[in-house]
C-alpha positions as a Python dict, from the first residue, in 0.01 Angstrom:
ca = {
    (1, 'X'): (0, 0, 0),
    (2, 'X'): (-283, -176, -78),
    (3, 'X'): (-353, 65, -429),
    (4, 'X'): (9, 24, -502),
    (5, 'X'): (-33, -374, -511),
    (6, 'X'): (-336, -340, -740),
    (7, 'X'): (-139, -85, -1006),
    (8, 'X'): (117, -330, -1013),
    (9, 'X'): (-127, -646, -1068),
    (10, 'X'): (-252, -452, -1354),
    (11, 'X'): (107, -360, -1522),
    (12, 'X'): (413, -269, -1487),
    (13, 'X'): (399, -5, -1275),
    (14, 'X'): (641, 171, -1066),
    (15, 'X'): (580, 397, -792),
    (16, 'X'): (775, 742, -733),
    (17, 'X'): (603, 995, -493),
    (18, 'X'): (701, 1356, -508),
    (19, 'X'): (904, 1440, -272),
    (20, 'X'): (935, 1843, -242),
    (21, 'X'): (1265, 1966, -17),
    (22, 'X'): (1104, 2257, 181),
    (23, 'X'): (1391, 2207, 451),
    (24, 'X'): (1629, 2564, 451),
    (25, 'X'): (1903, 2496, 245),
    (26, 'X'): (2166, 2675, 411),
    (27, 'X'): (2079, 2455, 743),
    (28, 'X'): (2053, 2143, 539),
    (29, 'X'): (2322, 2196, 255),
    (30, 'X'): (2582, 2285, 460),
    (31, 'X'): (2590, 2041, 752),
    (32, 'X'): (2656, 1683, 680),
    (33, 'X'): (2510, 1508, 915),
    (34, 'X'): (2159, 1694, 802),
    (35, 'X'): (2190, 1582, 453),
    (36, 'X'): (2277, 1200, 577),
    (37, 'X'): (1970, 1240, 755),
    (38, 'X'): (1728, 1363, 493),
    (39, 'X'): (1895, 1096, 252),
    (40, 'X'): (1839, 836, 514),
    (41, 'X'): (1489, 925, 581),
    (42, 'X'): (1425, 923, 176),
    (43, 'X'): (1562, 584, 139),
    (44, 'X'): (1350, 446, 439),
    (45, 'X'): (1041, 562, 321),
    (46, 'X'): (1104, 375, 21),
    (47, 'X'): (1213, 46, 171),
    (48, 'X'): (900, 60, 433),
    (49, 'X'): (652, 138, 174),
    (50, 'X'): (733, -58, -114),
    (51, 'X'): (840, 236, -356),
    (52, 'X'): (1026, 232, -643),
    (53, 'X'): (1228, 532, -534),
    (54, 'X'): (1138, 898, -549),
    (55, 'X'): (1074, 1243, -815),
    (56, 'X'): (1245, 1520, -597),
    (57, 'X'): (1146, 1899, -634),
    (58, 'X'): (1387, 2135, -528),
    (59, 'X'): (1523, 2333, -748),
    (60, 'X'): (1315, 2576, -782),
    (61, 'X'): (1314, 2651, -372),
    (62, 'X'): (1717, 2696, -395),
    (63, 'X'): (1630, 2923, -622),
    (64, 'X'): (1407, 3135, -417),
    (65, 'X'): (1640, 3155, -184),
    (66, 'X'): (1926, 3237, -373),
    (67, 'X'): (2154, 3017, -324),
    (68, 'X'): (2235, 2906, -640),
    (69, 'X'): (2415, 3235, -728),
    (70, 'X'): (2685, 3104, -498),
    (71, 'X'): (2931, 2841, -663),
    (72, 'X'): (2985, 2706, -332),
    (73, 'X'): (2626, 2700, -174),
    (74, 'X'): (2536, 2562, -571),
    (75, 'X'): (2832, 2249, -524),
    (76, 'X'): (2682, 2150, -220),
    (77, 'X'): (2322, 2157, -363),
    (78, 'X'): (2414, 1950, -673),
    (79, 'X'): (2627, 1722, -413),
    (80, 'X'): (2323, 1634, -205),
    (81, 'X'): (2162, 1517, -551),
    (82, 'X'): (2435, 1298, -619),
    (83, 'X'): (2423, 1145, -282),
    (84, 'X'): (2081, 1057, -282),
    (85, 'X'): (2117, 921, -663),
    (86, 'X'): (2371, 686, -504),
    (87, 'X'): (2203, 603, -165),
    (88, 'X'): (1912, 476, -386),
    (89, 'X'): (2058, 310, -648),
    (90, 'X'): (2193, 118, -335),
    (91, 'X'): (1898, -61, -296),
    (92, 'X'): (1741, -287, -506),
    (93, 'X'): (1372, -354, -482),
    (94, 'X'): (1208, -695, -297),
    (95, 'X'): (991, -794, -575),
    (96, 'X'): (1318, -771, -818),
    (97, 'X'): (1674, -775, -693),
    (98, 'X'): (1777, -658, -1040),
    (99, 'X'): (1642, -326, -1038),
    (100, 'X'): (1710, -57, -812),
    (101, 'X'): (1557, 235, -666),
    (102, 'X'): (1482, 557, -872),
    (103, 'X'): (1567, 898, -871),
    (104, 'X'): (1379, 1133, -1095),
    (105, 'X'): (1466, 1561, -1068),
    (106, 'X'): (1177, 1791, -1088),
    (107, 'X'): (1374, 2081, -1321),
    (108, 'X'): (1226, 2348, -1476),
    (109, 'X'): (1321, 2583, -1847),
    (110, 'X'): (1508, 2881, -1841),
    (111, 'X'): (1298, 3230, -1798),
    (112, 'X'): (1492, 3394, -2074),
    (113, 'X'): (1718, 3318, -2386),
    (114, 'X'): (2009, 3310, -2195),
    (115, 'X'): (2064, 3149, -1896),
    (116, 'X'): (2075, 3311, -1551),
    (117, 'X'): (2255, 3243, -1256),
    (118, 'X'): (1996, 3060, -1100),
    (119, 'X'): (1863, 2843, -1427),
    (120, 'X'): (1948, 2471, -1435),
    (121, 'X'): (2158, 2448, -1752),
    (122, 'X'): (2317, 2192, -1987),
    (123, 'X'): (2618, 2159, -1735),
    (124, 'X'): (2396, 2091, -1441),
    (125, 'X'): (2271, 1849, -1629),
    (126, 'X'): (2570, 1702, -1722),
    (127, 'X'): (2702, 1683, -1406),
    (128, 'X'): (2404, 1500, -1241),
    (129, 'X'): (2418, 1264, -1577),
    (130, 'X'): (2489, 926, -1333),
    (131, 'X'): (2312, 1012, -1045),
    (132, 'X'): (1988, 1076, -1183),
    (133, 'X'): (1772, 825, -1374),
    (134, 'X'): (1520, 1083, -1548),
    (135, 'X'): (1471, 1460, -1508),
    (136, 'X'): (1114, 1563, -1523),
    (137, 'X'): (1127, 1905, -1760),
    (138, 'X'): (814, 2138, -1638),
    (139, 'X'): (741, 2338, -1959),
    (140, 'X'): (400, 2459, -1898),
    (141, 'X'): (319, 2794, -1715),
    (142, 'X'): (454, 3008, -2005),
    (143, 'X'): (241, 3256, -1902),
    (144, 'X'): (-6, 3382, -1618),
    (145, 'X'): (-272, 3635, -1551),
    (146, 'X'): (-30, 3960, -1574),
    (147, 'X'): (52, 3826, -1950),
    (148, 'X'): (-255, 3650, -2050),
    (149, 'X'): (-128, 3378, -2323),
    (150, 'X'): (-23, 2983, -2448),
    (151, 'X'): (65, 2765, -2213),
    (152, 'X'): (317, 2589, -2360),
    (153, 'X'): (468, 2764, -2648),
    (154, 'X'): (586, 2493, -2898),
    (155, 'X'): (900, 2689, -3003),
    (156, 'X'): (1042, 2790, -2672),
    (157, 'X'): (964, 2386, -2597),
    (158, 'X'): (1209, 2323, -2874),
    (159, 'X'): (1437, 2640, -2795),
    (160, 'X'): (1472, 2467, -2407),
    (161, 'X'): (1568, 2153, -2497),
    (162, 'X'): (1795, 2303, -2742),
    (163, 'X'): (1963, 2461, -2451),
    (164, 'X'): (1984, 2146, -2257),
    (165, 'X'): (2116, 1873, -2523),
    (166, 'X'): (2241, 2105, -2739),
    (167, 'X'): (2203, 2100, -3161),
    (168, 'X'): (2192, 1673, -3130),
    (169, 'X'): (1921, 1505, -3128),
    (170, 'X'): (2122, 1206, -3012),
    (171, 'X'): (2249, 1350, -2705),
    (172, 'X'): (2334, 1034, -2448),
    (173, 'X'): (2116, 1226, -2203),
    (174, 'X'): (1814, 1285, -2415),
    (175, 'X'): (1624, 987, -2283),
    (176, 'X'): (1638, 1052, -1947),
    (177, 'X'): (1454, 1389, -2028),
    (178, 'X'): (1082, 1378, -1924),
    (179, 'X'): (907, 1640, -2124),
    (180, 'X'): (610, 1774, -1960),
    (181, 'X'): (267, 1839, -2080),
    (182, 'X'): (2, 1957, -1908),
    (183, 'X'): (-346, 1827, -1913),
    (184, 'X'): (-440, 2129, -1740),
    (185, 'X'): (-509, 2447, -1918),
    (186, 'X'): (-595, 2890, -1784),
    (187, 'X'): (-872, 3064, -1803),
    (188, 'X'): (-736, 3470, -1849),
    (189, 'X'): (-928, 3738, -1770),
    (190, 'X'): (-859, 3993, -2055),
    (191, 'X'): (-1103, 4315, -1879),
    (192, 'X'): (-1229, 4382, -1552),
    (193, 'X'): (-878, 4369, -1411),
    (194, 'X'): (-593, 4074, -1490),
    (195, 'X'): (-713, 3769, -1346),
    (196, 'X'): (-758, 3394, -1392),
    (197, 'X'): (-673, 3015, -1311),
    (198, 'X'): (-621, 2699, -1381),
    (199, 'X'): (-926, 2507, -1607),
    (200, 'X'): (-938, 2122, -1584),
    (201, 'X'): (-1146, 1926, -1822),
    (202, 'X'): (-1444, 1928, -1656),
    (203, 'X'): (-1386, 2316, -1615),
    (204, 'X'): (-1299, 2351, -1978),
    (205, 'X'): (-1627, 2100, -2084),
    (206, 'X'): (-1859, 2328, -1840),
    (207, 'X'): (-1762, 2653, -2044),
    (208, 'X'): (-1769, 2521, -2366),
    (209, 'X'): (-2155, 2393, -2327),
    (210, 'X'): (-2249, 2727, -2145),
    (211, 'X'): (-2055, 2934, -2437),
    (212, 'X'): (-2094, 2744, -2765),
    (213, 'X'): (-1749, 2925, -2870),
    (214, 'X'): (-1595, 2878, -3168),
    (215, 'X'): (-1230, 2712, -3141),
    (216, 'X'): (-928, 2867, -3275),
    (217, 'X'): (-584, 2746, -3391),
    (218, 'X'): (-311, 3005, -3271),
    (219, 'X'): (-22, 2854, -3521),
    (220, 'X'): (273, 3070, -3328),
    (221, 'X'): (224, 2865, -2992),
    (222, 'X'): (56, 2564, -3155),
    (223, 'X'): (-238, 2598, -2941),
    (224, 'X'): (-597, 2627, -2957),
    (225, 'X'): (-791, 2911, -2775),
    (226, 'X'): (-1152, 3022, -2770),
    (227, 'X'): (-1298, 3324, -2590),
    (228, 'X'): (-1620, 3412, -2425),
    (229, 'X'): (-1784, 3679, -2222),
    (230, 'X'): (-1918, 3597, -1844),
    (231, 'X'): (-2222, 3703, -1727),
    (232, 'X'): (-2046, 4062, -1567),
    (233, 'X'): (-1958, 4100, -1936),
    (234, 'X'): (-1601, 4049, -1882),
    (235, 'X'): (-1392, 3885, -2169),
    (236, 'X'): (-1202, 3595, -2091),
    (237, 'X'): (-949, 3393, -2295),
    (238, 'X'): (-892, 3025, -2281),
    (239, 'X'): (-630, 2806, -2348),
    (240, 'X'): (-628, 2446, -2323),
    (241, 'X'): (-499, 2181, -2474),
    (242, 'X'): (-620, 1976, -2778),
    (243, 'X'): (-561, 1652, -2975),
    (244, 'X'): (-347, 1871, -3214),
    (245, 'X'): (-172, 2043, -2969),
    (246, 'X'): (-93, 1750, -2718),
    (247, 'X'): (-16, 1563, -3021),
    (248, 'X'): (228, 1798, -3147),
    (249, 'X'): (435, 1791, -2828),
    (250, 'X'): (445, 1437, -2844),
    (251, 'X'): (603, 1442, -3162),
    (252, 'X'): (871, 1697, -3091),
    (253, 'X'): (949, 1444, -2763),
    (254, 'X'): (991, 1191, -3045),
    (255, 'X'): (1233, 1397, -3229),
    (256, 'X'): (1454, 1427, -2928),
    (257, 'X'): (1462, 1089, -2798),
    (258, 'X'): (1253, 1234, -2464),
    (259, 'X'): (1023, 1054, -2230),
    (260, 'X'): (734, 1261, -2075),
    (261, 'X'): (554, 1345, -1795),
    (262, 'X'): (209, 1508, -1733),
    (263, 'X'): (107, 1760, -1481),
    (264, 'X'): (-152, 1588, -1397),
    (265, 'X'): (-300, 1322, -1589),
    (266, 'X'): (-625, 1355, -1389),
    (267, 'X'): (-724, 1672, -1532),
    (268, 'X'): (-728, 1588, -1880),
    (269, 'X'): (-1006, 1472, -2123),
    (270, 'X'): (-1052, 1080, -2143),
    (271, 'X'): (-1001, 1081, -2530),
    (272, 'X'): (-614, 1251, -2447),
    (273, 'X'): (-503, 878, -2365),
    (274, 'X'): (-623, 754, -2715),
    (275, 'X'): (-269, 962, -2809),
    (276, 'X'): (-33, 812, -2539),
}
C-alpha cells in the first residue's frame, strides 16, 4: 500500500492488479450465489486495498475448457462480466468520489481468418461495450518454437482489429481497445531440435555483445531479427523488438483511436520509453 501511495505522489496513477479466474467455470458460471461471491470478493479487495479496480483474465481458461462452444454456458460467462462491470462501477474511489472503479478484460486475437467458436469477436465485444472500461488486446505470441517466427506480425495486428471494429476507424469502441506490445522478445532454436524462450533486454543485450550479429529488417512482419550460432553450433533466430518496430505499432494504435498496453514494461530497453 505503501508503493501504491508513492506511484500516486508521483502522477496520476491508477492501480489495476490482474486478476486471473482459475475457478471451474461450470461450478462458478452456473450457480449464482458463486458468482455473487467471486464479484463480492473482487470488489472488497479493491475497497480494502485502495485499488482502482481490476484487469480480469479469463477468457482464454473458458476457452480451454470449452465452454464457450455452448450459447448457454457462453451467456452466462459474458453475464458474470457484466456483473462485475456493474458491481465496480458501484463504487467510487476515497481519494475521488467522481471516479469509479475499473474494469479492464484481458482478450486475446483470433487464431485464424475466421473466427471460431471459441474466439472473442466483434459481437462479444459489443455486447460487453458498457460494462467494460478498456479491453487489453494480447497480440504478441504469433508464433513459438514449433514455428520459429515474428512476434507480432504488423498485418495480422491490423487484420485483428479489423475484425473487432470493423472497416472504421472511428468505431465508438476503438478507445477502449488496449493494444498490446510486448517488450519481451524469443529466442528460436532453428537446429538441434525446435526449441526456445522468451529474451528480455538484458537477455537480448547479453547475446548481442557475445555475437556481434548483424541486425536485419524483416519488412513482411515489420520486425527486426538477427541470428547467431551457440557454442554446440546450433543456429538460433532472434526476434525482438526495436525502435522501428515498437514505433510502428504505436502508430497503427494511432490510426485506430487505441490505447495500449505492454506485456511487461520491465523487460524492455530503457531507451523504449523515449517513444511512449
Amino acid at each position: 500500500m505503501g508503493w501504491i501511495s508513492e506511484l500516486r505522489m508521483a502522477g496520476d496513477a491508477w492501480v489495476l492488479p490482474r486478476v486471473v479466474l482459475e475457478a471451474f467455470p461450470a461450478e462458478l458460471l452456473t450457480t449464482k450465489k458463486r458468482r455473487s461471491k467471486a464479484i463480492t470478493l473482487l470488489v472488497s479487495e479493491c475497497k480494502e486495498m485502495g485499488y482502482d479496480g481490476v484487469v480480469l483474465e479469463s477468457w482464454s481458461r473458458w476457452a480451454a475448457y470449452r465452454i464457450l462452444h455452448d450459447p448457454s454456458m457462453r451467456n452466462l460467462a459474458l453475464q458474470f462480466i457484466k456483473e462485475l462491470g456493474d458491481a465496480l462501477h458501484a463504487v467510487s474511489l476515497e481519494r475521488n468520489d467522481k471516479q469509479r472503479l475499473q474494469l479492464v478484460y484481458v482478450i486475446g486475437p483470433p487464431h485464424s481468418e475466421k473466427l471460431q467458436e471459441h474466439d472473442f469477436g466483434p459481437k462479444d465485444l459489443r455486447n460487453l461495450g458498457d460494462a467494460v472500461d478498456g479491453f487489453s488486446l494480447m497480440m504478441y505470441d504469433f508464433s513459438g518454437p514449433q514455428n520459429p517466427g515474428p512476434n507480432a506480425p504488423l498485418k495480422w495486428i491490423h487484420s485483428t482489429l479489423q475484425l473487432l471494429l470493423g472497416t472504421d476507424k472511428n468505431s465508438a469502441l476503438a478507445h477502449k481497445i488496449f493494444l498490446g506490445i510486448n517488450f519481451y522478445g524469443n529466442d528460436f532454436a532453428l537446429s538441434g531440435g525446435p526449441g526456445g524462450g522468451a529474451v528480455t533486454g538484458r537477455d537480448y543485450l547479453s547475446l548481442l555483445e557475445k555475437h556481434r550479429p548483424a541486425l536485419r529488417w524483416e519488412k513482411k512482419s515489420a520486425e527486426h531479427l538477427f541470428f547467431y550460432s551457440d557454442d554446440e553450433y546450433n543456429n538460433h533466430a532472434v526476434f525482438y523488438p526495436s525502435l522501428m518496430s515498437i514505433s510502428m505499432r504505436l502508430e497503427e494504435a494511432h490510426k485506430w483511436g487505441c490505447g495500449i498496453s505492454i506485456w511487461e514494461i520491465g523487460q524492455g530497453l530503457d531507451y523504449f520509453f523515449d517513444l511512449l
